[in-house]
N, C-alpha and C positions, 0 to 999 in steps of 0.2 A: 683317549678312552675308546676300547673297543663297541661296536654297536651291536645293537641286541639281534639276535638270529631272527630270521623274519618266521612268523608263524606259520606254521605248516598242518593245513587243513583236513580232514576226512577225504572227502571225494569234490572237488569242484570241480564247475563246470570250465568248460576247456572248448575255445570255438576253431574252429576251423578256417576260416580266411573268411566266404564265399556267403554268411548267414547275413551278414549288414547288406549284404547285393539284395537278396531277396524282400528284407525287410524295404529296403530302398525305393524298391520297386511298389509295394503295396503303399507307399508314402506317395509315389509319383501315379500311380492309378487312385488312389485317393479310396482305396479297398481297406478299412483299416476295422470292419466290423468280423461277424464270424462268418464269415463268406470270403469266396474272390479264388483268384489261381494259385496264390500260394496253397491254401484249401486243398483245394482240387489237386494241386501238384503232390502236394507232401501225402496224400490217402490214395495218390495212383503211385507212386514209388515206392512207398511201406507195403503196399499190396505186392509190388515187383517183387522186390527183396523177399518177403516172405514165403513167395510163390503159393500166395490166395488170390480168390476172385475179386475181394473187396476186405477195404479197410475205411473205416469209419476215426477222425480225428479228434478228438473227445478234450475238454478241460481239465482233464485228471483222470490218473486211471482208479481212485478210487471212484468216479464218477463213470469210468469202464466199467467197472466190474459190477455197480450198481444196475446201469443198463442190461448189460450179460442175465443178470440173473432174472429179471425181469423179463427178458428176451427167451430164457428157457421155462418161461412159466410159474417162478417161484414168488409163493404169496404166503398170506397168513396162515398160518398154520401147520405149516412145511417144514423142514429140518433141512440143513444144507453141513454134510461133513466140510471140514477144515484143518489146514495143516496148524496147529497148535502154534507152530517155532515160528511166528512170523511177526509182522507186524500189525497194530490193531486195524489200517488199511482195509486187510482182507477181508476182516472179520466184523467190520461195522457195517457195510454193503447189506449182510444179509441181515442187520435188524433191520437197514431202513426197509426192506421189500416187507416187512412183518413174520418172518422167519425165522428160527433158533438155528446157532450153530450148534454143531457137535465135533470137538475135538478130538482130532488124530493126531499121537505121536509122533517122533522122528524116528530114523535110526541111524546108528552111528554109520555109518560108508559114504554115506553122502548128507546126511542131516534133512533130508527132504523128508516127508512123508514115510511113516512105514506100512509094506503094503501088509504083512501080518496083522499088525492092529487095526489097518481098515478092514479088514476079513472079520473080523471078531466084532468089530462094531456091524459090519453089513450082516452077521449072521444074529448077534443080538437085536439087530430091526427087526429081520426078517420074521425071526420068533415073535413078535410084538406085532408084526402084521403091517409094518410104516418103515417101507425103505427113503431113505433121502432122496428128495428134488435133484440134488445136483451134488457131485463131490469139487469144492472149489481147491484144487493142487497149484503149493507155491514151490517155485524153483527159487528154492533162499541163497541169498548172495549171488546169485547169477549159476549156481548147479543146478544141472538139470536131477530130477526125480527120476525113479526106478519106473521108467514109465511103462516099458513089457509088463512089468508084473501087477504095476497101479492096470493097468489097460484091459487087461486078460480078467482082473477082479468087479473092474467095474461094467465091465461087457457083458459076463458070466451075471452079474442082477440087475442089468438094463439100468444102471444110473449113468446120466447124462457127464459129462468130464468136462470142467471150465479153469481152464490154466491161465493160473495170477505170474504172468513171467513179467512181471513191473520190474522186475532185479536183473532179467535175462537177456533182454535181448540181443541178437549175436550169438546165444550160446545152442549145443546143439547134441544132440542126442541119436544115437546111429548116424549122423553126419542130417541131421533132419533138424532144423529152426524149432527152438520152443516158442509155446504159441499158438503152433499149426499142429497137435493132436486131438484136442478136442474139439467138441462143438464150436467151442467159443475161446481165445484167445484174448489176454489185456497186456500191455506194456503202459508204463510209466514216465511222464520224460521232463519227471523234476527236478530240477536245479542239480539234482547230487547222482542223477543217475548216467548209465555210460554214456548217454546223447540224450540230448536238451533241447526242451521249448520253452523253456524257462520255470517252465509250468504246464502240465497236459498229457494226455495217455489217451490212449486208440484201442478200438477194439477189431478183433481178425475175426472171420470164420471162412470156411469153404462154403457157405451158405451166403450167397449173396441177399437174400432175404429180410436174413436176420440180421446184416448187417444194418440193408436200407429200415428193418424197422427203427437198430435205435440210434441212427441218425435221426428218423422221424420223432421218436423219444425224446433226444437230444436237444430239438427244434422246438420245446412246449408243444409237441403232439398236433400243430398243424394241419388240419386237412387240407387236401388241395384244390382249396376254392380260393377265389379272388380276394374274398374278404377273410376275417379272422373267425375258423369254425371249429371246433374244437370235440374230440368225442370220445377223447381218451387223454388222463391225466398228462402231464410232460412236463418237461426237465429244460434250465437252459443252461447245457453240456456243450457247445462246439466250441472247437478251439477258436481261436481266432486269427483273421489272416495275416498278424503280426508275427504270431505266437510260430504258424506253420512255415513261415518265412525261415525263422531261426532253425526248423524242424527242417525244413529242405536241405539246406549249409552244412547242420549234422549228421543228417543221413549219407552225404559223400563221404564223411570219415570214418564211419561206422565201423567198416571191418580193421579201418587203422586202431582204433581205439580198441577192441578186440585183442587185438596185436600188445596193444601199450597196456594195458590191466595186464594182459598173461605175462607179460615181461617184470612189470612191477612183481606180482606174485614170486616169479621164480628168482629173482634178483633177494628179494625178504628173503627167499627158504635157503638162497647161497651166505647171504652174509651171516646169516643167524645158524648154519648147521653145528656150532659147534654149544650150541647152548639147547645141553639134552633134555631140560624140561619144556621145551617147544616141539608141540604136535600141529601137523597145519590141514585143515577142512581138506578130509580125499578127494579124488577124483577116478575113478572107477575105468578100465577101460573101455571105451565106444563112447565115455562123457565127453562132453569137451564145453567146459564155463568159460563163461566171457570174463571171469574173477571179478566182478563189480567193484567187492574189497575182499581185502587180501585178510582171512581170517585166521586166527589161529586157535589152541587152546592149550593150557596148562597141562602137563602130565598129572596124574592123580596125584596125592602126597606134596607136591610140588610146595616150599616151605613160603615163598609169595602168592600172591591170588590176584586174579587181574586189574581188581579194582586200586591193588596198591603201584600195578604196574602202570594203568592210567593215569595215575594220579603224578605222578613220578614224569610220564610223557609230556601231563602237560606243563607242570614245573618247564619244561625244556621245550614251551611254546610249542609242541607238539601235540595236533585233535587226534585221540582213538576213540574208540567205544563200545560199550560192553554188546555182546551177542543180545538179538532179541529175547525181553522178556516174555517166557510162553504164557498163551491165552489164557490156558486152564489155570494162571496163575493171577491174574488180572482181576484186578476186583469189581469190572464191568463184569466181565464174563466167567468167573471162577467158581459158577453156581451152573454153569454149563458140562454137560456130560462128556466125559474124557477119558478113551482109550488109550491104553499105554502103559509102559515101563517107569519114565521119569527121566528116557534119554535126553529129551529137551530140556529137564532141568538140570543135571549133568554137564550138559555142553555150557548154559548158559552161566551157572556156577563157576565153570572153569573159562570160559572164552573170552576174545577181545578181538576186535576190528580195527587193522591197522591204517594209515594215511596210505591212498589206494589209487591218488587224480592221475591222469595219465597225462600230467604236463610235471610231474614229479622229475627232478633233475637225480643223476648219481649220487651227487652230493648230499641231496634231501634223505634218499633211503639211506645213506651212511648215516647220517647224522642220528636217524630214525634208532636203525642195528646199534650206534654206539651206545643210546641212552640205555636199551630194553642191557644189551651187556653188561655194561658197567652197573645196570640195578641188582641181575642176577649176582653180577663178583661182590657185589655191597653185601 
């Protein structure tokens, strides 16, 4: 009796040799709370790499982006734009500050943000008198966004720019780290993203400031007195010196795994060229995505629809999964104001995220190519 194919996952995590050393180490200094040099190490290396002043280690970067906004001033009453095509992550941050989002489009070249319908929503504020706190721009799947022209729009009405790159990083934009354009930078580093703390996201700025505030944030708001003083609400966000142990291990592989996503990707778009109802997420040139997952989408007309092509994957022990469902469609947020075409719900209609971990063998993505084929010959 032949044995059953072993199942083949989304994106897992994939370690590197060198993360049990570090972990090891915080075991043998007996550092196992949110402190210690793992800490210290893994928020002076992230800062290297990125080429910032300062990086702050955070228990999630949905717990990033909460500080971030926080950090740029946004509170009750506020409105913070949002890329629609994302996941609810981005977009829950800004109720917890007491702030509405307001949804922005994709458009199809890169699926990120379109910087047209932020135009049209910035000019409907401005008529109204109440421009946004902050525009929060995700680079979805690990692409970078149309950032000259997001940059140029949002410089031109003085709204501050806070980049959700939880999906990106590694990836790069004029040969430049996403991240590091706006005020405030977040990355991700859960379980499923291209390097891992098991659990945990960081926040970046060129403002060393704003970073130490929301470390201070981060810390239950701590004053620095000997005893417990307290003068401003706070959060307990730090990662921990376990968590950053693992983070040190995978930040040496980082550009490898970079390497290994772009490889998966381009390996998907060989074995499948010959199956014409397969379009796959652009890449514009000066972009350059880390591929987080290797996405694709149906051609229009196309007589299958992705949900029957998942379905089908997993029959054959094989995880995909459909394109993010957009915000403005959510029925938290679907009462929420939204510019746009309906390219988001187009792609999402049509798209599917395929098995993308960068310990993926030849033989996995074949196996992957024969199912999607043989559904389409069905």
């Amino acid at each position: 009796m032949s044995q059953p194919s072993p199942f083949i996952y989304l994106s897992p995590p994939h370690m590197g040799g060198q993360e049990q050393q570090y972990v090891q180490q915080a075991f043998d200094q007996n550092w196992i709370t949110t402190a210690g040099a793992n800490v210290d190490g893994f928020e002076q290396e992230l800062a290297a790499y990125t080429a910032v002043p300062a990086a702050a280690a955070l228990s999630s970067g949905t717990a990033a982006l909460h500080l971030a906004l926080l950090a740029l001033g946004v509170g009750p009453g506020d409105e913070v734009f949002c890329s629609t095509f994302t996941f609810v992550a981005s977009t829950n941050p800004i109720r917890y500050v007491g702030a509405t989002p307001v949804l922005i489009d994709s458009e199809p070249g890169t699926w990120n943000l379109c910087p047209t319908a932020l135009e049209d929503a910035l000019r409907d504020r401005q008529r109204k008198g109440r421009l946004p706190k902050a525009l929060l721009l995700v680079h979805l799947y690990g692409m970078p966004a149309r950032l000259r022209e997001i940059q140029e729009v949002t410089q031109r009405y003085g709204v501050p720019l806070l980049e959700d790159a939880a999906e990106a990083l590694g990836s790069r934009y004029q040969d430049q780290l996403l991240g590091t354009f706006g005020q405030v930078g977040v990355y991700s580093f859960n379980g499923n993203k291209i390097i891992t703390t098991s659990g945990g996201g960081a926040l970046v700025s060129a403002d060393p400031k704003l970073v130490e505030q929301a470390r201070w944030l981060a810390t239950q708001a701590k004053d620095d007195l000997p005893y417990y003083h307290h003068t401003a609400m706070g959060y307990n966000y730090r990662m921990s010196n376990i968590s950053a142990g693992i983070g040190r291990g995978q930040l040496e592989v980082l550009e490898e795994r970079v390497r290994q996503k772009r490889k998966v990707f381009d390996t998907y778009r060989h074995l499948l060229q010959d199956v014409e109802e397969i379009e796959w997420q652009p890449e514009p040139e000066g972009f350059y995505s880390n591929r987080w997952l290797s996405c694709l989408t149906l051609k229009k007309g196309c007589r299958l629809n992705p949900e029957a092509l998942r379905l089908r994957l997993l029959e054959a022990q094989i995880e995909s999964r459909p394109l993010w469902y957009p915000m403005h469609r959510q029925p938290l947020y679907q009462r929420c104001d939204y510019f746009g075409d309906g390219t988001s719900d187009d792609l999402f209609s049509r798209g599917l995220c395929l098995p993308s971990g960068t310990n993926l063998t030849p033989a996995d993505q074949e196996r992957v190519a024969e199912v999607i084929k043989t559904t389409f010959r069905g």
